[in-house]
C-alpha positions as CSV (number, residue, x, y, z in Angstrom):
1,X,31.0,35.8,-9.7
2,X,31.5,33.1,-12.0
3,X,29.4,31.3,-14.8
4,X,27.3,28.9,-12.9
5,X,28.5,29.9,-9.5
6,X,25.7,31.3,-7.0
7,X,26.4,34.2,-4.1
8,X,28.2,31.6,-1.7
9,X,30.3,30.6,-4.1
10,X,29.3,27.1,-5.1
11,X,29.4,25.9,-9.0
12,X,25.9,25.0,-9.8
13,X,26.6,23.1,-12.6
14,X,28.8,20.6,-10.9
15,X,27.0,17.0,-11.8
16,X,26.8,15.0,-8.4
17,X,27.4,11.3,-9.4
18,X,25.4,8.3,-7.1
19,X,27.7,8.2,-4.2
20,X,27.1,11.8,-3.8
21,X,23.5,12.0,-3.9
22,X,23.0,9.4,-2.0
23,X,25.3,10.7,1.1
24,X,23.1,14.3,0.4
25,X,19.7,12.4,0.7
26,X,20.7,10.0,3.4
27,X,19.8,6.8,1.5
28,X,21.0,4.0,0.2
29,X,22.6,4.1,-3.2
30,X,20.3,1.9,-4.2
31,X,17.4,3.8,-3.4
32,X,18.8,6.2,-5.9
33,X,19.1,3.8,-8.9
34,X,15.9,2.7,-8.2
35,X,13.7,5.9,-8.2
36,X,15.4,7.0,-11.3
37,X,13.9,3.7,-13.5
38,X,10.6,5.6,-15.3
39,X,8.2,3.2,-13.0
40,X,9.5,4.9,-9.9
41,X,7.7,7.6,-7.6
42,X,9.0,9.6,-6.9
43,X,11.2,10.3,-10.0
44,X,14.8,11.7,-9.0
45,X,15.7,14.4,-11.9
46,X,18.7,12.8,-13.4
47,X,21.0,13.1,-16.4
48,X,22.0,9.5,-18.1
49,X,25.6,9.8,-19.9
50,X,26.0,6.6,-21.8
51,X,26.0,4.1,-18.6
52,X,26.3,7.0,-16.0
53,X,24.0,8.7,-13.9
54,X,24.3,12.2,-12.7
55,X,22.3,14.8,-11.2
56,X,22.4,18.7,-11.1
57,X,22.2,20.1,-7.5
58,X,19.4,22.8,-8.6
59,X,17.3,19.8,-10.0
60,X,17.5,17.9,-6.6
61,X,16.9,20.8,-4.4
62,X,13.7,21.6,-6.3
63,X,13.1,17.6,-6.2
64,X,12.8,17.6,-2.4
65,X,11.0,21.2,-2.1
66,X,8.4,19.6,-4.6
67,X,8.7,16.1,-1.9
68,X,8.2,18.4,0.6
69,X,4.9,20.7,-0.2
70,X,3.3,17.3,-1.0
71,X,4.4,14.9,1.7
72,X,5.3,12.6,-0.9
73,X,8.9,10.8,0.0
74,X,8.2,7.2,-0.9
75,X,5.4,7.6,-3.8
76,X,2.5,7.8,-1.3
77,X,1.0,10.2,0.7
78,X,2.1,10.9,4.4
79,X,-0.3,10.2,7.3
C-alpha cells in the first residue's frame, strides 16, 4: 500500500477542488463557497491556496459524520 492510500486503494491525500465537492455533497457549488466564508454554519473544512479552494476527502467525511450525530446540515437544529 502506498503513502496516503487506504485498504481500497484510494489516495487520501488527493485535494478535491469545488466542482468535486459539490457533485459529492449534492449541492450547489455555491453552497460550497458560501459555508466555507468564517460566518458560515456549518464550516466546510477547507484548504485556501492563494485564490483556490480545496478540500481533503478525510476532512469532509468527518465533516458530515460530525453533521450527522448533531442533526445540523444548514446551521440549525433538525426538527
Amino acid at each position: 500500500m502506498g503513502i496516503g492510500m487506504n485498504e481500497q486503494g484510494a489516495d487520501l491525500d488527493v485535494l478535491l477542488n469545488v466542482e468535486e465537492v459539490a457533485r459529492l455533497l449534492r449541492v450547489p457549488k455555491s453552497w460550497v463557497y458560501e459555508h466555507t466564508l468564517p460566518r458560515s454554519n456549518p464550516r466546510l473544512p477547507h484548504i485556501r491556496l492563494g485564490k483556490y479552494l480545496r478540500f481533503r476527502l478525510p476532512d469532509l467525511q468527518e465533516f458530515m459524520a460530525q453533521a450527522s450525530q448533531k442533526g445540523v446540515a444548514h446551521g440549525r437544529q433538525r426538527q
